[in-house]
GUTORDREN-407111 format. One record per atom (N, C-alpha, C): z, y, x; residue in one letter. Coordinates in steps of 0.001 Angstrom, whole numbers, padded with zeros to 6 digits, always signed. Layout:
% residues N
ZYXA...
This chain:
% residues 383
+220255-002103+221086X+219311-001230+220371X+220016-000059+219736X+221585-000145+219553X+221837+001105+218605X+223050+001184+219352X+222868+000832+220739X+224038+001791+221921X+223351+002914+221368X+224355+004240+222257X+223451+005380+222083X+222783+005189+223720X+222328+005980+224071X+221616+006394+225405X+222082+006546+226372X+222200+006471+227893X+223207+006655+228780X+223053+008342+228391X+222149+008882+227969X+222534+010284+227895X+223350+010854+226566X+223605+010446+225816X+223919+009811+224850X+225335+009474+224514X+226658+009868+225121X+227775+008693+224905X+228824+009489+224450X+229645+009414+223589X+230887+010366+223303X+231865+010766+224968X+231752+012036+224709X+232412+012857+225940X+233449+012946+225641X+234442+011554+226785X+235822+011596+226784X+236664+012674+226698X+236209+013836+227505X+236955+015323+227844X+236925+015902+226763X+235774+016035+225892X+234899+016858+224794X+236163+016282+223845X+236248+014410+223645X+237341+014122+222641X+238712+014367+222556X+239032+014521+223691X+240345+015132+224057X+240560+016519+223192X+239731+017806+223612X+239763+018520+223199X+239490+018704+221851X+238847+017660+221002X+238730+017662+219815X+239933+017475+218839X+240038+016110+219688X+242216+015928+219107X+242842+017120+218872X+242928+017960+220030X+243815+018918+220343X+242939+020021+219186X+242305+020156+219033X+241845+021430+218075X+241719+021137+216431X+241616+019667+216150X+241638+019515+214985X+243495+019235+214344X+244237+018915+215669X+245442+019245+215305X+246093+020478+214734X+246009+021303+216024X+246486+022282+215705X+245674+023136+214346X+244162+022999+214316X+243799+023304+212611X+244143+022868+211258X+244773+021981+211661X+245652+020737+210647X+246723+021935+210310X+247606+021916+211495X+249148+022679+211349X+248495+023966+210405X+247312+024834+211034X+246994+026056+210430X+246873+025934+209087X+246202+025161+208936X+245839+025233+207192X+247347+024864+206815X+247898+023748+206833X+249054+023967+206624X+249894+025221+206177X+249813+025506+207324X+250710+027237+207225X+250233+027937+206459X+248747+027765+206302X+248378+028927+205047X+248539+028733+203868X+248827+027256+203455X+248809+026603+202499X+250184+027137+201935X+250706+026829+202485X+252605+027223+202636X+252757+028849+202234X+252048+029355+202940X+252406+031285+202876X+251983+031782+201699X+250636+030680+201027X+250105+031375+199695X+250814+031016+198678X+251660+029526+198962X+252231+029290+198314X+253415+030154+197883X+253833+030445+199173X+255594+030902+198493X+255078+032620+198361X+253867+032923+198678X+253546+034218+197897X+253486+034027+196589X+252979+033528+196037X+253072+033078+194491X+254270+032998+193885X+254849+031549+194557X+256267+031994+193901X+257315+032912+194118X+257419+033715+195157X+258248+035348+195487X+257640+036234+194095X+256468+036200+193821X+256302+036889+192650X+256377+036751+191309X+256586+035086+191344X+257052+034815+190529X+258720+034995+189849X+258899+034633+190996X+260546+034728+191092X+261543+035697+190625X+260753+036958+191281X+261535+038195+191751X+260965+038688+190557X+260461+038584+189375X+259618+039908+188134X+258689+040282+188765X+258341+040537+190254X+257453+041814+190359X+256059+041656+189738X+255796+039778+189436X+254410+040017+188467X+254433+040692+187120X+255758+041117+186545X+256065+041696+185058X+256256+043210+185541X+256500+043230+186725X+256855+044755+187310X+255330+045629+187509X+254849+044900+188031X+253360+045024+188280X+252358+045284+187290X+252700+044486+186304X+251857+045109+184860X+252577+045663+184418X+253318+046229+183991X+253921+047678+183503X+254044+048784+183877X+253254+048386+185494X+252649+049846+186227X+251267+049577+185807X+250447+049091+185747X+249366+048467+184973X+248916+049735+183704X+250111+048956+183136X+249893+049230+181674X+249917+051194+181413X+251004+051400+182566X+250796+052720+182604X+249958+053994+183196X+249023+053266+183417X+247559+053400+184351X+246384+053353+183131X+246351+052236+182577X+245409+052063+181210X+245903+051098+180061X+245181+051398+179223X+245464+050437+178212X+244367+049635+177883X+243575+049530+178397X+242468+048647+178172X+242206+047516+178870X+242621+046346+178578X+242525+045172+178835X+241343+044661+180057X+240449+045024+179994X+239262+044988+180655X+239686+045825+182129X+240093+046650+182150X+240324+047496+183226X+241383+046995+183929X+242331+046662+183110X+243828+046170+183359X+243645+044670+184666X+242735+043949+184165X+242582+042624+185346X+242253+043159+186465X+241204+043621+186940X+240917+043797+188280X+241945+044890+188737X+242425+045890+188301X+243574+046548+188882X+244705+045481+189329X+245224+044700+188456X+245971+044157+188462X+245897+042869+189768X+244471+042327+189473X+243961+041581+190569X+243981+042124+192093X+243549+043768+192012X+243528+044134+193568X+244892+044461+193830X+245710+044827+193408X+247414+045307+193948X+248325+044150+193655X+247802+043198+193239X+248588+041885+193488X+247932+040813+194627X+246294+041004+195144X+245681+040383+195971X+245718+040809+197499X+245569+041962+197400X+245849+043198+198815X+246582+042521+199436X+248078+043035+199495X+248947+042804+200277X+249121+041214+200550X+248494+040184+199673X+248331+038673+200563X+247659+038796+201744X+246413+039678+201435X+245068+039789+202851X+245299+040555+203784X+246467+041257+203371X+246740+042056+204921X+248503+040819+205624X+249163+039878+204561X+249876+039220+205385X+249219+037985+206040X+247920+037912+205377X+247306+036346+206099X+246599+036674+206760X+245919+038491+207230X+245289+038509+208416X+245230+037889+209622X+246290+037935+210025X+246661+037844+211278X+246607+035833+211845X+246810+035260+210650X+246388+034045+210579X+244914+033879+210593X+244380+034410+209568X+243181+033718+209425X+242149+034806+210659X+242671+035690+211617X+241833+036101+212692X+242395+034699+213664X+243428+034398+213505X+243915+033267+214758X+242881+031720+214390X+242918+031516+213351X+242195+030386+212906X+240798+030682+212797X+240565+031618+212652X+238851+031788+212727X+237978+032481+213710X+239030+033265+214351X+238098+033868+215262X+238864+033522+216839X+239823+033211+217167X+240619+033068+218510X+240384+031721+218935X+241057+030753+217759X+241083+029242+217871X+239472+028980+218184X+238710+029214+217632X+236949+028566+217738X+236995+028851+219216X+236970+030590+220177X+236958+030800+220997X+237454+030233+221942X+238603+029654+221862X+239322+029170+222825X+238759+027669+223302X+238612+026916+222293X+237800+025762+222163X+236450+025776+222225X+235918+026865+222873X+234285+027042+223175X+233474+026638+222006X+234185+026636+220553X+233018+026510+219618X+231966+027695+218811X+233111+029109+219372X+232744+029877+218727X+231897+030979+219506X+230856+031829+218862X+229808+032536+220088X+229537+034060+219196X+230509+033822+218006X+230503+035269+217495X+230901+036688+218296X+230434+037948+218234X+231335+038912+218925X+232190+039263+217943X+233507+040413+218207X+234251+040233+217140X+233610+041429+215793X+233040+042417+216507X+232351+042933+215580X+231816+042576+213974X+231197+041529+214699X+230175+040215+213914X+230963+039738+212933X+232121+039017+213796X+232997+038099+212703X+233360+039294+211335X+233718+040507+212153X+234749+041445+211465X+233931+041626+210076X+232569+041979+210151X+230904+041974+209283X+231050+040715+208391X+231090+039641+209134X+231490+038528+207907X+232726+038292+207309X+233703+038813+207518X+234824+038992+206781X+234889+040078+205364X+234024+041231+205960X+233672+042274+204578X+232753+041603+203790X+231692+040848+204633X+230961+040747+203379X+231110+039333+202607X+231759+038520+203269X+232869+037382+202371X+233730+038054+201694X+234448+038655+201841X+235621+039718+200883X+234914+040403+199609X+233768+040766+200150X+232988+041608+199033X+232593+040451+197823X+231932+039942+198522X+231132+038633+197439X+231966+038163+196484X+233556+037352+197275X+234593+036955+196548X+234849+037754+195643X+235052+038998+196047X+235502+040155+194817X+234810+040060+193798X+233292+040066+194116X+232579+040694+192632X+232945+039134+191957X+232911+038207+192486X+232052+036654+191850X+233752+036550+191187X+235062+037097+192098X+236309+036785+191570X+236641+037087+190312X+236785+038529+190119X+236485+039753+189121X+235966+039419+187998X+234480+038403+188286X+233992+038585+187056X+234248+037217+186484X+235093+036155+187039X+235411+035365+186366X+236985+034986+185501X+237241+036057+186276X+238507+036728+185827X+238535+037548+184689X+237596+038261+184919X+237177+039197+183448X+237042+038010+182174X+236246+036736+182349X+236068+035709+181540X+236751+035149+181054X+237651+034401+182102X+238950+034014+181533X+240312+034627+180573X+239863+035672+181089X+241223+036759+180124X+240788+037088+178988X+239588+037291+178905X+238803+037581+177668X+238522+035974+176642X+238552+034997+177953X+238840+033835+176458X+240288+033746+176021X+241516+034051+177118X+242695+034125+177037X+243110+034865+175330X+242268+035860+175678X+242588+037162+174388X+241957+036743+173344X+240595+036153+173157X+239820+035984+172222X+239730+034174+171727X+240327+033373+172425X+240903+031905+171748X+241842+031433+172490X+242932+031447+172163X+244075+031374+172940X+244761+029686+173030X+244274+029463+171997X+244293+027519+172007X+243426+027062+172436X+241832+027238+172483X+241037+026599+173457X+240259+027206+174572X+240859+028439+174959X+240847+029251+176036X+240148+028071+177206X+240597+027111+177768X+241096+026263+178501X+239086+025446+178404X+239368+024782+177720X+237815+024088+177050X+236780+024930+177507X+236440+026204+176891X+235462+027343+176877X+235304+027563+178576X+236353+027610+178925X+236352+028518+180729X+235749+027309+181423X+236034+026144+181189X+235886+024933+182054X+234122+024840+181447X+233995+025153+180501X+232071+025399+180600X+231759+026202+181048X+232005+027526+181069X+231876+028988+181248X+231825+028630+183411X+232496+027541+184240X+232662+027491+185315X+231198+026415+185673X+231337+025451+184619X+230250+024524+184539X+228823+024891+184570X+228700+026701+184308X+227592+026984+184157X+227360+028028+185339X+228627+028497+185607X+228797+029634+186915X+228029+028640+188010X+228788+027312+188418X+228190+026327+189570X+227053+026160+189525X+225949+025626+188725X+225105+025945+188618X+223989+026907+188846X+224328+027932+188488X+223997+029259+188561X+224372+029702+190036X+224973+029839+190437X+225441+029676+191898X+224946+029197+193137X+224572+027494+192343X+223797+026647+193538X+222369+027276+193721X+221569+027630+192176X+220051+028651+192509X+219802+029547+192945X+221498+030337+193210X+220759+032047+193666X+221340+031741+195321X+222643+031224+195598X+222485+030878+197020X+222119+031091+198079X+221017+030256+197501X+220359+030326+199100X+219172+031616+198787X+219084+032212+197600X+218243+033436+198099X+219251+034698+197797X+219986+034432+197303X+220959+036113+197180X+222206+036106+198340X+222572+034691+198539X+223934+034818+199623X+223748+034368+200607X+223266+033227+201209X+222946+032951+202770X+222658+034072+203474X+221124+034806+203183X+220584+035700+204108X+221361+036989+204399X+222503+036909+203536X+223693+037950+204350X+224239+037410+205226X+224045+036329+205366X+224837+035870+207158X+223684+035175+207954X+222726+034881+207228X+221915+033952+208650X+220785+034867+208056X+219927+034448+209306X+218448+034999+209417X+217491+033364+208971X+216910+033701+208065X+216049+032309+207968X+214607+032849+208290X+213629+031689+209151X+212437+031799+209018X+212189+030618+208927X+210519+030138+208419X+209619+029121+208492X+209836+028239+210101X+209755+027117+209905X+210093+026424+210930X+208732+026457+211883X+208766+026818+212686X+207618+026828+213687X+206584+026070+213888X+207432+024565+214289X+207247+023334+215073X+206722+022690+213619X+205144+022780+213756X+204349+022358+212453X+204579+020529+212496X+204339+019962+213162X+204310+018591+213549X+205925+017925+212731X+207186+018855+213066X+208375+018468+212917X+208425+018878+211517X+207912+020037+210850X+207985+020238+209431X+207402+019290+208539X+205976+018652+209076X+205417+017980+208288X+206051+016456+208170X+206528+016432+208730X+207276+014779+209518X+208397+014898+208295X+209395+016334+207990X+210400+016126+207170X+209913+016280+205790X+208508+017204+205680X+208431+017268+204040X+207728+016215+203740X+207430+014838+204819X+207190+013863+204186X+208501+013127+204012X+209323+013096+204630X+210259+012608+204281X+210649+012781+203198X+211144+014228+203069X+211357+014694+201007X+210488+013473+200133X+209315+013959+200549X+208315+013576+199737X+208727+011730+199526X+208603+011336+200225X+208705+009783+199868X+210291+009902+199486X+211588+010600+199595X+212618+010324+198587X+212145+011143+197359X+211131+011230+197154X+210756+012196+195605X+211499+013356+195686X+212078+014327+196331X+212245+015619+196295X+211245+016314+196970X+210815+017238+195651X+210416+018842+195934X+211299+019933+196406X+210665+020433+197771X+210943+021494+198384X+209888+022477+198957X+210428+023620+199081X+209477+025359+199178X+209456+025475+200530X+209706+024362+201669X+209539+024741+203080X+210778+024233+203814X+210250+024211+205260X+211459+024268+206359X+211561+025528+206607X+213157+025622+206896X+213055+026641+207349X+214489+026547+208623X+214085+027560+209543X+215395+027826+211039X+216135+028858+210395X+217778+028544+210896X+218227+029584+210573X+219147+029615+212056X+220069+030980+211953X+219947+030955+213353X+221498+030904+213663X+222088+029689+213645X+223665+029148+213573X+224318+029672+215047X+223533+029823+216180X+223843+030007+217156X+224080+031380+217342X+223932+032360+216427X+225022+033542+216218X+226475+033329+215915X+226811+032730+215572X+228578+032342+215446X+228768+030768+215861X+228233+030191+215824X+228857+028480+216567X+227950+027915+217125X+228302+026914+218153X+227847+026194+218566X+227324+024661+217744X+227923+024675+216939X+228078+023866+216040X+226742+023455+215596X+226394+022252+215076X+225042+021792+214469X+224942+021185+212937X+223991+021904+212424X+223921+020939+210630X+222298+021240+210544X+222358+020528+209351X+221232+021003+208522X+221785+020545+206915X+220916+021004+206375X+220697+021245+204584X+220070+021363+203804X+220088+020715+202449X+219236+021196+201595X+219519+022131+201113X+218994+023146+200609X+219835+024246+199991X+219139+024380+199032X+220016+024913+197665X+219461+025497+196008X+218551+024119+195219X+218766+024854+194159X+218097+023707+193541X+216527+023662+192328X+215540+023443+192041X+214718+023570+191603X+214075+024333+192294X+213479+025513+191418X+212419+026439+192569X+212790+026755+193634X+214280+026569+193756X+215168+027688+195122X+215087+026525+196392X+214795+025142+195947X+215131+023995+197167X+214185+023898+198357X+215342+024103+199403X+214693+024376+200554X+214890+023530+201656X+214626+022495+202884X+215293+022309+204334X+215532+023282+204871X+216895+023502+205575X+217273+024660+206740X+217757+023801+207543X+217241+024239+208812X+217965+023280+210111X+218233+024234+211210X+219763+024621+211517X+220495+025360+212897X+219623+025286+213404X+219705+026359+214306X+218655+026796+215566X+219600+026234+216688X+220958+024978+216505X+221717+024625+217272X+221441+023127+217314X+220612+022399+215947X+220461+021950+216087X+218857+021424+216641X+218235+022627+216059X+216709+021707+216700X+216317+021989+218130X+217668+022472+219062X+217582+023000+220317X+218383+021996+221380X+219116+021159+220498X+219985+019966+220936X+219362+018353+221022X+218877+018512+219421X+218575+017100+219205X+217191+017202+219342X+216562+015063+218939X+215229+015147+218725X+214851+015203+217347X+213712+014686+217510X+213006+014754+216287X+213313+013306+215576X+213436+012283+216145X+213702+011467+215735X+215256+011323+214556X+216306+011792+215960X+217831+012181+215540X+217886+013243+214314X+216735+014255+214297X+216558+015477+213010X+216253+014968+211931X+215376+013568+211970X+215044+013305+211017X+215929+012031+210296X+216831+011728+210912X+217959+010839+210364X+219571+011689+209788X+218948+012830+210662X+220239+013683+209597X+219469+014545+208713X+218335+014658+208148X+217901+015451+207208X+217678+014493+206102X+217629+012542+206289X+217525+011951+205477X+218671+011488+204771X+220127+011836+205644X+221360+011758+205045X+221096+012806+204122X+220906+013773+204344X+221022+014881+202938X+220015+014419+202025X+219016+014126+202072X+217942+014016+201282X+218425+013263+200198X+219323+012096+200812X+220215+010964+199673X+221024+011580+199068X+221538+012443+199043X+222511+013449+198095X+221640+013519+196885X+219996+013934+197124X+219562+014675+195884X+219238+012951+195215X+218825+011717+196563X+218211+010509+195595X+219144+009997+195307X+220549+010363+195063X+221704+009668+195145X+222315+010476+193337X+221607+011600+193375X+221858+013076+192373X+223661+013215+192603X+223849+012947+193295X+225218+013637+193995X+225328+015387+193984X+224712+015972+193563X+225360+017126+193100X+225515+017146+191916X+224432+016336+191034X+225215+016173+189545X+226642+015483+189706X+226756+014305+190407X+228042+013740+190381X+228818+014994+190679X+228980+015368+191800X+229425+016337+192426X+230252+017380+191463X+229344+017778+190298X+229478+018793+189423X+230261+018444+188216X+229822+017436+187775X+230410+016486+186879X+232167+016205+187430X+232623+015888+188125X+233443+015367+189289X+234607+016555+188838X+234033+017529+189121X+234746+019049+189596X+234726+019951+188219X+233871+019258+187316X+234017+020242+186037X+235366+018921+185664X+235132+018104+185710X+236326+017616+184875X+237908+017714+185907X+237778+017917+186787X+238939+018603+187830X+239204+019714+187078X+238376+020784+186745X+238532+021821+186370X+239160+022128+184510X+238384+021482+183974X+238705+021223+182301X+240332+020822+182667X+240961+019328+183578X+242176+019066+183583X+243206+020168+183613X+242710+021023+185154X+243368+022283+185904X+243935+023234+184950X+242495+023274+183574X+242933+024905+183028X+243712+024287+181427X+243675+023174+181489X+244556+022307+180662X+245653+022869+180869X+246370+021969+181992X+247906+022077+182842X+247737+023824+182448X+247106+024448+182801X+247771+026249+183296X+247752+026241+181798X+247376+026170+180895X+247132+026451+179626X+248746+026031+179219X+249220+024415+179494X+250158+024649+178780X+251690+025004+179387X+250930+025569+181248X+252690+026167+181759X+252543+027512+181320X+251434+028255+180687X+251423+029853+180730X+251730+030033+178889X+251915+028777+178551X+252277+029143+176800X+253474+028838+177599X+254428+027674+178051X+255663+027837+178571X+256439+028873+179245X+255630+029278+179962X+255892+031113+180334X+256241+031932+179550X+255332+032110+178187X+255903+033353+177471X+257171+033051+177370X+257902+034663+177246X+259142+034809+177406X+260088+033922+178173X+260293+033467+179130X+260472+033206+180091X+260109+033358+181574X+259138+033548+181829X+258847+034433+182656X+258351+035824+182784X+258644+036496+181615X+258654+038095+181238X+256726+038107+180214X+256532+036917+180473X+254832+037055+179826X+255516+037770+178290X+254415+038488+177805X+254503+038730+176450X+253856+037991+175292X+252466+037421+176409X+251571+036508+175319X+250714+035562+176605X+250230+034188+176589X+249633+033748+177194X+248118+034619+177907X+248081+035721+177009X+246810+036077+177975X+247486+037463+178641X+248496+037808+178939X+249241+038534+179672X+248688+038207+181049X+248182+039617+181906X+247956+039589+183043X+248948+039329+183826X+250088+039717+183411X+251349+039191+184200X+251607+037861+184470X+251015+037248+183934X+250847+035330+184265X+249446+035474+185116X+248874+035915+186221X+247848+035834+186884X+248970+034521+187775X+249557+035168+188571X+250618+034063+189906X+250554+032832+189362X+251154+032980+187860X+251634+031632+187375X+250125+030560+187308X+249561+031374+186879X+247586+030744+186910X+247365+030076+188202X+247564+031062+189114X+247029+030600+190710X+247969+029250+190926X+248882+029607+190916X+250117+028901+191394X+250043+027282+190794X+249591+027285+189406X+249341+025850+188546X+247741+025628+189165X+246657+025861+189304X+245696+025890+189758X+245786+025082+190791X+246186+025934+192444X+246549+025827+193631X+247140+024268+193864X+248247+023865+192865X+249139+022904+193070X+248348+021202+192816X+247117+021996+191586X+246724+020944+191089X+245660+020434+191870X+245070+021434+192355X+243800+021443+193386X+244544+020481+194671X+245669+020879+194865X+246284+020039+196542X+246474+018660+195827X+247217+018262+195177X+247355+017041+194410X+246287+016173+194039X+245014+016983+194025X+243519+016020+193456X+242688+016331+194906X+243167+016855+196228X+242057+016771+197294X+242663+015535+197665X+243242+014688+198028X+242701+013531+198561X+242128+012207+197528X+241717+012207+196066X+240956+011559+195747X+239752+012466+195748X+239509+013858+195597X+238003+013908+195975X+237550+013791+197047X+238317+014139+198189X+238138+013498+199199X+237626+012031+199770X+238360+011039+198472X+238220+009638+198839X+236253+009391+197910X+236474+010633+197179X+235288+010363+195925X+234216+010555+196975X+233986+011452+197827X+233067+012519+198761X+233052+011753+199497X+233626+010702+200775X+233552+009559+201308X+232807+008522+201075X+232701+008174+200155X+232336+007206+199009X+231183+007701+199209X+230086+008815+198646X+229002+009197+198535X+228612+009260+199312X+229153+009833+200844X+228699+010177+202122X+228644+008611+202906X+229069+007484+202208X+228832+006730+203117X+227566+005746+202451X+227604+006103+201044X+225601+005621+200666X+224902+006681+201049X+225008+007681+201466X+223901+008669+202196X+223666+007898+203608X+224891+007809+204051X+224221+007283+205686X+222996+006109+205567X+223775+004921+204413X+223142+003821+204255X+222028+004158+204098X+221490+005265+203338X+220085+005406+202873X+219032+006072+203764X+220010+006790+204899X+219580+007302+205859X+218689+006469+206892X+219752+005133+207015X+219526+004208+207534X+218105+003289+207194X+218351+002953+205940X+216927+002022+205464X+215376+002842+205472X+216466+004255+205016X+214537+005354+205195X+213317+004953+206192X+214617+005778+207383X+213811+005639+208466X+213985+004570+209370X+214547+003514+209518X+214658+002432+209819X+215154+002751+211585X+215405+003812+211967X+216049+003928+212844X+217218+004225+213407X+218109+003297+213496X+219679+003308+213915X+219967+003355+215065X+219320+003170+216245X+219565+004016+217338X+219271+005556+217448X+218451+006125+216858X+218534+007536+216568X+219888+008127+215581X+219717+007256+214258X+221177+008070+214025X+222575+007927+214552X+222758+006461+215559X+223746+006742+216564X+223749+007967+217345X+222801+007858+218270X+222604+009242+218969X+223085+010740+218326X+222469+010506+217169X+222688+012121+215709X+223954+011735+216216X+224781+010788+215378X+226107+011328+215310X+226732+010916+216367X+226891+010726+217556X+227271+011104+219278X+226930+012560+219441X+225904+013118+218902X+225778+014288+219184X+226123+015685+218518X+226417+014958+217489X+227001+015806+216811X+228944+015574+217149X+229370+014689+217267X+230829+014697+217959X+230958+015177+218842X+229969+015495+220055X+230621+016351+220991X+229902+017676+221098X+228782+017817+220068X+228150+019430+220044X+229227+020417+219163X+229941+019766+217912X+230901+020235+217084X+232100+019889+217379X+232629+019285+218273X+233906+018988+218707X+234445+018286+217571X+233394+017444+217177X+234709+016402+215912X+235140+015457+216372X+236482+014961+216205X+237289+013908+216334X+236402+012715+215829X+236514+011729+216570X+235085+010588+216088X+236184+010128+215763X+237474+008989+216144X+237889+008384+215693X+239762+008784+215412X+240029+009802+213861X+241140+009800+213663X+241687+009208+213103X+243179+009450+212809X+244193+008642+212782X+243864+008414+211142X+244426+007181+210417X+243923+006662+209187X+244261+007499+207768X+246173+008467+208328X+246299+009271+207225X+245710+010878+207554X+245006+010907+208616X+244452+012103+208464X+242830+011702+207524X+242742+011039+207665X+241270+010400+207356X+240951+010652+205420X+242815+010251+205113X+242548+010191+203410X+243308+011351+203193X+243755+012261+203676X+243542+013336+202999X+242827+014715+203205X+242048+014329+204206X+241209+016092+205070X+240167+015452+205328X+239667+014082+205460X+238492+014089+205706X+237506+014134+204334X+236312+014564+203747X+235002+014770+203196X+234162+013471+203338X+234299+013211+204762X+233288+012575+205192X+233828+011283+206148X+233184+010364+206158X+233816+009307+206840X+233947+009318+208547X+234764+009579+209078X+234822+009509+211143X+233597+009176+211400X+233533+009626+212744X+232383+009726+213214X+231778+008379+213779X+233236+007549+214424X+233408+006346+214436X+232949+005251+213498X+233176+005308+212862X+232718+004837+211825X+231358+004703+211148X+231116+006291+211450X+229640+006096+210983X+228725+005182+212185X+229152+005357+212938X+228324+004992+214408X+228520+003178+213976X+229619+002936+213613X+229629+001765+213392X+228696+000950+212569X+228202+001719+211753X+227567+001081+210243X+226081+001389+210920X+226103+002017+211567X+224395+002145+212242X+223777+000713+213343X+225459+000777+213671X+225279-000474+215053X+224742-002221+214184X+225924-002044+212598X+225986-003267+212096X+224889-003476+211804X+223918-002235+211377X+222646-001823+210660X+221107-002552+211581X+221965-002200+213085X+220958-002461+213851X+220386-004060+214130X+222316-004229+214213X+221975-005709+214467X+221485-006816+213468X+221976-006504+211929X+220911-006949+210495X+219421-006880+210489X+219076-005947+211343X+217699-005764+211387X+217046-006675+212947X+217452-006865+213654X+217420-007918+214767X+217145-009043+214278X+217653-009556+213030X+218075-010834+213160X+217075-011593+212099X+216213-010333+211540X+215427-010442+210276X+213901-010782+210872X
């Protein structure tokens, strides 16, 4: 009952090539990981972050002005040395591996207007931080970690109506029969939502998802135009009930909760290497723009050090979503199928190796999940 289908079966060739592409994306991030790193510390090293604000300083004297200058002629020259990487990892590598269907034009369009967004949303939290830097310099640290607590938030509502529709096209889902089928679904996990809606994924990947997106008035279903062109209705509606368990699960509160206290820790630690800094690393005062590197750099380190328990945390959640996925709709040969089809429509590795698993995977193998559908099936056989 919860084989998948003879049409249905993980594509030996498809997994091959999955190995081979999630490897070599392994090595990539790697490398970038590495290059931002020892960019940080070269500037650390060498003065040029003390060199850098004292051309700064001789430009303006106003504090406010001073960050984002300081931010763009210390950020620049990273984005023109990691170009050439992140065109190989994002736009060559997908291609080569037939996942990607962007032209380069396109990609080039989502690179400005990712660059842009980052800027303003960077900028102005940067402006925040320096300004608690300057204005409470002992609990600088406390204040920002709310001040972020409230940015996320704020973030998750405008989303999906101020930032998605710069890269996807959304409309109302057509297929009235398939809309009503999922906003009953919402409906019996008790979430309110403003519609289905298509968006149209098959401008840059082949790739398949769906989502809830935003939260309160803003909450919406969106489902790839990759995926409702692949799968059924049945399979759509066992991966729209995995998400649905996020909200009956309130896994973005966890979620948020999770990551504000990641964050409160983070600006802890920088708080007390950037009082260790003054005068020693040319700082004059902890809210010295010249400690930006040293910020990233304590940040960066702490963030790599805590992804494989959120990783293990995000696992954890994603594997009572399936469960709940499972009991919803009571069909586990459909969400076998979902996720068979989603391993070889996205080229994911169904079954990797155990230490790639705890520190890069989010989500539990694909293997795995298929497994808990099969055990699922046969519990329900026997009842």
């Amino acid at each position: 009952m919860s084989e998948p289908s003879p049409a249905v079966v993980l594509d030996a060739e498809r997994q091959k090539k999955a190995k081979e592409y999630a490897r070599i994306s392994r090595r990539l991030l790697l490398l970038d990981l590495l290059l931002g790193g020892a960019y940080l510390v070269v500037w650390v090293a060498t003065g040029w972050n003390v060199a850098l604000r004292g051309w700064v300083d001789s430009i303006t004297s106003s504090p406010f002005l001073a960050v984002p200058i300081y931010a763009f002629a210390f950020g620049a020259p990273y984005l023109l040395i990691d170009l050439p990487l992140a065109y190989y990892s994002g736009f060559v590598l997908p291609h080569r591996y037939g996942q990607s269907t962007q032209t380069f034009p396109h990609w080039i369009s989502d690179q400005i207007k990712g660059l842009a967004i980052s800027a303003v949303l960077g900028v102005l939290l940067l402006e925040t931080v320096y300004w608690l830097l300057r204005t409470a310099p002992d609990l600088w640290w406390l204040y920002a970690a709310v001040v972020m607590l409230f940015f996320t938030v704020v973030l998750s509502i405008l989303a999906p109506i101020l930032i998605a529709p710069l890269f996807y096209k959304f409309t109302p889902l057509e297929d009235e029969d398939l809309s009503q089928r999922l906003l009953a679904l919402a409906k019996r996990a008790g979430t309110r939502v403003r519609g289905v809606y298509r968006f149209d994924m098959s401008t840059r990947t082949r790739s398949a998802n769906a989502a809830v997106m935003g939260l309160g008035a803003t909450r919406r279903i969106v489902l790839g135009d990759t995926l409702l062109d692949e799968f059924t209705p049945d399979e759509i509606e066992t991966v729209l009930a995995h998400e649905l368990a996020h909200l009956v699960h309130r896994d973005m509160v966890w979620l948020i909760a999770v990551n504000s206290l990641l964050t409160l820790v983070s600006f802890w630690v920088a708080h007390l290497i950037l009082r260790w800094s003054v005068g020693i690393f040319g700082l004059r005062e902890i809210a010295d723009v010249a400690g930006l590197p040293i910020l990233g750099l304590t940040l960066g380190a702490i963030g790599l050090i805590a992804m494989p328990l959120g990783n293990a945390f995000s696992r954890w959640r994603e594997r009572l979503a399936d469960r709940y996925a499972l009991e919803a709709t009571r069909k586990p040969a459909a969400f076998t199928d979902a996720m068979t089809r989603l391993a070889n429509q996205n080229l994911g590795e169904a079954d990797p190796e155990r230490w790639v698993v705890i520190l890069f995977y989010s989500h539990p193998p694909i293997a795995e999940r298929i497994a808990m559908a099969q055990t699922f099936a046969a519990s329900q056989s026997q009842m």
